[in-house]
N, C-alpha and C positions, 0 to 999 in steps of 0.2 A: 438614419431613419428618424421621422418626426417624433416625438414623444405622444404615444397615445393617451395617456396620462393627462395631456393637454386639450385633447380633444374631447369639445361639452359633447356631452351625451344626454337624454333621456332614459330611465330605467324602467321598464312597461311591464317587468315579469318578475316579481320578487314576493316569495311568499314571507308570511311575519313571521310564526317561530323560525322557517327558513333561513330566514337571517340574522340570526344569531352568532356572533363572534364564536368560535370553537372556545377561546378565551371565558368566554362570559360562562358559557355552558359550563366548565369544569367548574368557576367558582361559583358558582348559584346552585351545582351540584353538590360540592363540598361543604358550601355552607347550611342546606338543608337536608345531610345524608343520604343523598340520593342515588342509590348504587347505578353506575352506569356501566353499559357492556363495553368489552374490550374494544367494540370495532367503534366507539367516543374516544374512545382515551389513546389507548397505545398504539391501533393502528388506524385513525383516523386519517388522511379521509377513507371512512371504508370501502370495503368492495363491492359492490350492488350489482344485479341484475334482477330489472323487475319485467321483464320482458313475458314471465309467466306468474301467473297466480301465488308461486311459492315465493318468486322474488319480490311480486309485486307486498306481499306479507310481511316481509322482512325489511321492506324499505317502511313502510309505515309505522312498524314495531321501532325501529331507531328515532324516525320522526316523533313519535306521540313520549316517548322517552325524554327528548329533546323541549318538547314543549310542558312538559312535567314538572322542569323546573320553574317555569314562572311564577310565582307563588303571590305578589303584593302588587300594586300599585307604580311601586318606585321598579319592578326588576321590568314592567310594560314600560312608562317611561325611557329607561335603560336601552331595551330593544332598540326602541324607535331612534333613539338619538343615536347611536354608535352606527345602526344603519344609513341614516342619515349622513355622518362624519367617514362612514364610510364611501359612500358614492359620491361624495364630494371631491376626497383625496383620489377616486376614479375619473373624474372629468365631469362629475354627475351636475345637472341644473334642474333635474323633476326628475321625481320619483312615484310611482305608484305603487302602493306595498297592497297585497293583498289577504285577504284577512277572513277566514269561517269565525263568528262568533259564538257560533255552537259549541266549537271547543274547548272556546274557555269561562261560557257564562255560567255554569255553575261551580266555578271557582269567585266569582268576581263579581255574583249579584245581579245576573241574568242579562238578555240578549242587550236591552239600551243602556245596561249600567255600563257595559264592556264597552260597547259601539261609543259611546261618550268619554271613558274614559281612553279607549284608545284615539279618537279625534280631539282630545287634549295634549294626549305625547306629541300627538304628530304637530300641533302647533307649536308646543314648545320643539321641539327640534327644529322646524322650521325657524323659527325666530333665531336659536342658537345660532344653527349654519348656512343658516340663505337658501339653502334648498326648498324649491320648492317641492310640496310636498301632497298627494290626494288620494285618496282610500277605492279599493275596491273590496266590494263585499261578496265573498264567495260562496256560494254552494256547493252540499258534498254531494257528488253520485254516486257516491253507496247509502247515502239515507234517503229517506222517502221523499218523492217530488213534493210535499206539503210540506215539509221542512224548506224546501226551496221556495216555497211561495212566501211563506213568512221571511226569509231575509228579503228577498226583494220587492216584498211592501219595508223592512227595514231599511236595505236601502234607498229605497224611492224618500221615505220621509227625513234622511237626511240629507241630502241629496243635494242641498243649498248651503252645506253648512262643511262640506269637506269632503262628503263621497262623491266618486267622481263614474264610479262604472259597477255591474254585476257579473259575475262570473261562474263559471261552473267546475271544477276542480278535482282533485283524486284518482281514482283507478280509471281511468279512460275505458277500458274492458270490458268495467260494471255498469250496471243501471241501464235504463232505457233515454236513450237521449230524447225521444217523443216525448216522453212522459214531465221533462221539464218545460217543454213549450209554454206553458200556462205562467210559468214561474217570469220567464224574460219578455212577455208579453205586459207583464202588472210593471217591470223595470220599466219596458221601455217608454212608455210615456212620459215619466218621469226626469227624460234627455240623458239616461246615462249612457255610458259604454258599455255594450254588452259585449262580454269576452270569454269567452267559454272554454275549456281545454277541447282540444281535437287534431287528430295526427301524428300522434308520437307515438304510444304505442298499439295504436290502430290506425289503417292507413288510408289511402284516399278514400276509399268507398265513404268510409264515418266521417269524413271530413264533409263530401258528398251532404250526407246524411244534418251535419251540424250546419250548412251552409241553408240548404232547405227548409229547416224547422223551427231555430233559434235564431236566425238571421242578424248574424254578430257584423258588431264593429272588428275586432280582431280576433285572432285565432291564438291560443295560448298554442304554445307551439308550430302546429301548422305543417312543420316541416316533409312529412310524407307526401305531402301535396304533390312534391317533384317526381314523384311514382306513374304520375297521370297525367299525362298533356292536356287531357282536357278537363280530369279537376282543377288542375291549378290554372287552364285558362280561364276559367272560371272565379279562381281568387283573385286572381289578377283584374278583370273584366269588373268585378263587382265591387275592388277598391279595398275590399277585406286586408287588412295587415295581420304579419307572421309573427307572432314572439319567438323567433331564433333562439334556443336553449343549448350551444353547444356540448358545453363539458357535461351538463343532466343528458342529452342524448346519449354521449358517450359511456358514462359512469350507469343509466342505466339498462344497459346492453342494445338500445335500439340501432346504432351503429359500430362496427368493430375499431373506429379510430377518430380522430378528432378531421383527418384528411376525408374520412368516406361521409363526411355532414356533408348536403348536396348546398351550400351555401352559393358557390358559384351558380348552380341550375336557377335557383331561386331569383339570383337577381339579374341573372340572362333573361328570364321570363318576364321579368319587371316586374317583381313582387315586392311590394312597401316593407320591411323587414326592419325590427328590432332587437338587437340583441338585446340578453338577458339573461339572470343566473339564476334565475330558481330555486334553490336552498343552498347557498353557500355554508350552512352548518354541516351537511351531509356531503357538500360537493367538492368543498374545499377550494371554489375560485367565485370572484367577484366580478361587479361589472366591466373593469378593462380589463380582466383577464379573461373573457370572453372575445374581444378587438384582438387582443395579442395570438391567442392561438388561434383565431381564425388568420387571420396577417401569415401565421407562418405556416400552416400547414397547405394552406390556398395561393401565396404569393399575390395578397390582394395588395393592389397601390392606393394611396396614402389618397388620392382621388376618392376612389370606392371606398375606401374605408370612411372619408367624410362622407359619402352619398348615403351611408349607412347611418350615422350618427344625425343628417338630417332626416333622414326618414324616421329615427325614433321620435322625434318632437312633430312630426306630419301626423304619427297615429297616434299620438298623446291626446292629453285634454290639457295638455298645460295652456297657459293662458297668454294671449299675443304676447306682451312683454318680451314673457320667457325666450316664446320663439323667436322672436325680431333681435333679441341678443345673439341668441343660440347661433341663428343664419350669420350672423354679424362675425361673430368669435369661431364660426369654423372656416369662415371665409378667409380671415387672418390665419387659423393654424397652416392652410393651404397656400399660404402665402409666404411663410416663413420659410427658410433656408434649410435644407434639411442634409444631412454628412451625405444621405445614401439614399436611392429611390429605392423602393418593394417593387 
């Protein structure tokens, strides 16, 4: 088999404390006594189902835990580069990391001190590791749609300078997704991507519902789509792309095995699809270990699996370069000699 490893990829779905080294987390804990539960430490990666209310509570409660420890300037920095060196040693050439600012500007000196300081990590990591690298600015739907409108007038005003998209993020369950309309209407003018969560742990109908109201570039998730022939002819029809989350689908109960992800229905349909990891601090897998278990539990060929890696740079905002490489270097991984066809 080719080395996936080898095949460039784009990375469309990664949230920021998300991505944090399980590594990093113990020592930024350790060094500022920051008691962590057992399901961090000794039996990480935990067990999640957030498929109801109580799971959904308990995944949040490990995450904000998670994000707790970031305490200075240099441990945001930190993040951003190791993610970075992360997705690179995965096949990574763009990355879009995603980011609520709400959550950490009253640690860090409020909503633009943060938004600047984190579009300073992210250049210095880009510069470190060649990745490119561009910001999506997230909203939460469990706070109020006017909290949403202020980030994306934030994002809108930087909009030239490293963010690249607006987003809507958290409990899928919660909130009224109407009630954010107003929020990705002020983004969109502004050329970004709007990318909103929907599908994963509600199903086509909300997808429905997100396709009609917020009229996204992509769909963080998406994946329920394959529930509905004619919502997802519809995603399909209107160019929308899937952020593919497998091992987050699995880990949190939305599917009973990494085999029952409908990943093959998806790209039977012709949907433009990204794989992605979501919070590898909670998930415990990164971006080719997304490739890998889809590869083995689907028997996708080394063909589809490039169709998929070009489709992550199709829904990106990376910029020609990237992509004129990216075509170029997956054209070659398909090209090279492989022990074993999938």
């Amino acid at each position: 088999m080719r080395s996936l490893f080898d095949l460039p990829k784009a990375h469309l779905h990664l949230h920021f404390t998300g991505s944090m080294r399980h590594s990093t987390l113990l020592e930024l804990a350790e060094r500022d006594g920051i008691h962590l539960p057992e399901q961090l430490v000794s039996s990480w990666p935990p067990v999640l189902a957030a498929t109801d209310e109580r799971g959904w509570f308990r995944f949040q409660r490990l995450y904000d835990v998670a994000r707790s420890v970031l305490r200075t300037p240099a441990d945001v920095f930190r993040l951003v580069l190791e993610a970075a060196e992360d997705d690179v040693r995965d096949g990574g050439r763009w990355l879009e990391i995603q980011v609520d600012p709400s959550g950490y500007a009253a640690r860090f000196g409020g909503l633009n001190a943060f938004m600047e300081l984190v579009l300073d990590a992210v250049a210095a990591a880009s510069r470190t590791t060649g990745l490119g690298i561009g910001v999506i600015v997230a909203a939460n739907r469990t706070r109020h749609p006017l909290d949403a409108r202020t980030l994306a007038r934030l994002a809108a005003h930087y909009a030239e300078v490293g963010v690249v998209g607006f987003g809507l993020s958290n409990d899928e369950v919660r909130g009224d997704t109407l009630s954010f309309e107003h929020a990705f209407d002020i983004a969109r003018p502004a050329g970004l991507m709007l990318v909103p969560h929907g599908g994963e742990l509600r199903g086509p109908e909300h997808v429905a519902v997100v396709l009609d109201t917020l009229r996204p570039t992509r769909l963080g998730h998406g994946v329920r789509s394959a529930e509905s022939a004619e919502v997802l002819r519809r995603v399909v029809d209107s160019g929308v792309a899937l952020e593919v989350c497998p091992t987050s689908n699995v880990s949190l109960g939305v599917y009973p095995s990494l085999a029952a992800v409908p990943l093959p229905a998806l790209i039977a349909a012709g949907a433009r699809i990204a794989l992605g990891a979501d919070d590898p601090v909670l998930f415990g897998a990164r971006l080719n270990d997304q490739y890998e278990v889809m590869r083995s539990a689907h028997s996708l060929s080394d063909p589809v699996l490039a169709d998929l890696a070009r489709s992550s740079f199709e829904a990106s905002a990376a910029p020609d370069d990237v992509r004129t490489a990216a075509e170029r270097d997956i054209a070659g991984w398909l090209s090279t000699e492989s022990s074993h066809e999938v």
